[in-house]
N, C-alpha and C positions, 0 to 999 in steps of 0.2 A: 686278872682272871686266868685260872687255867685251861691251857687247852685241853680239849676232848679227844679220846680217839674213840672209834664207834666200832664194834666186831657186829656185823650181821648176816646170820647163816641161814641162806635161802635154800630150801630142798624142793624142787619141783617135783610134781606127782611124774611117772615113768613116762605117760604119753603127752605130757607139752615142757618136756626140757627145750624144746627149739623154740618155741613160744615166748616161756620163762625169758630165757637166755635174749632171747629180739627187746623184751620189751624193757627186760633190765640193762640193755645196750642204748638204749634211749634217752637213759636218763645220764649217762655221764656226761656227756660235752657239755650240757645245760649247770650240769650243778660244778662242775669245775670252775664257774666262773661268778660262781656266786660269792657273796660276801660273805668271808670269814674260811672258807673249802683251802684248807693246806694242801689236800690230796684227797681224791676218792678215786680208790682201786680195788676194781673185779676182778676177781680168780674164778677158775671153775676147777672142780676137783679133779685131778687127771684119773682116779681109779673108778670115781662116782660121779658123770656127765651131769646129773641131776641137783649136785651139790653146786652152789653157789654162795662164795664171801664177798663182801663188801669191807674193805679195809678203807677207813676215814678218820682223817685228822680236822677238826674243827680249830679255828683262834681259841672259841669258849662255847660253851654250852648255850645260850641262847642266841649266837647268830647258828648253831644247828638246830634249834629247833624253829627259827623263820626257815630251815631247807626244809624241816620236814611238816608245812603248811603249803609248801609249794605246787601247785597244780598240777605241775608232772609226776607228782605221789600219788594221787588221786586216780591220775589217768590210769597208772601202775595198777594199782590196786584194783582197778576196773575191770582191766583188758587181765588179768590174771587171778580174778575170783572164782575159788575152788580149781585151780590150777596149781597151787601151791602145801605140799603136805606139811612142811613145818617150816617155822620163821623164830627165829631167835635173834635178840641183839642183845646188848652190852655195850653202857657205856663205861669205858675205863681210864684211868689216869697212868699215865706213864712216872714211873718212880724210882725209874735208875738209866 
């Protein structure tokens, strides 16, 4: 199977970038250690605070999608409904 890499661009509304940014720091350690996680690494945009990527490398496409059944997605999604202006992913295959 081939591995995944995952691009997912998080933009927090202006007034909970620190919000945003806490509770997407939450879920790294947890998911580093999951089965199949090569790498998941946050950036935040140095010109745009509010911008947020999520760069991840999966083994293959279904051990990342048991990560994103995981209960600290959930929690995520909770503690930052309607804190969020736009959310994009992309999964993509690396080919050179």
């Amino acid at each position: 199977m081939t591995k995944l890499t995952i691009v997912a661009n998080i933009i927090a509304s202006e007034d909970s970038i620190e919000l945003v940014k806490t509770e997407l720091l939450k879920l790294i350690d947890a998911t580093r250690t999951e089965k199949g996680c090569i790498n998941y690494d946050l950036h935040q945009d140095n010109e745009n605070p509010a911008h947020f990527l999520f760069y991840e490398n999966w083994e293959n496409r279904e051990l990342w999608q048991a990560h994103m059944a995981n209960p600290l997605l959930a929690d995520y999604m909770a503690a930052t409904e309607g804190k969020v202006a736009s959310f994009t992913l992309n999964e993509m295959t690396n080919i050179s």
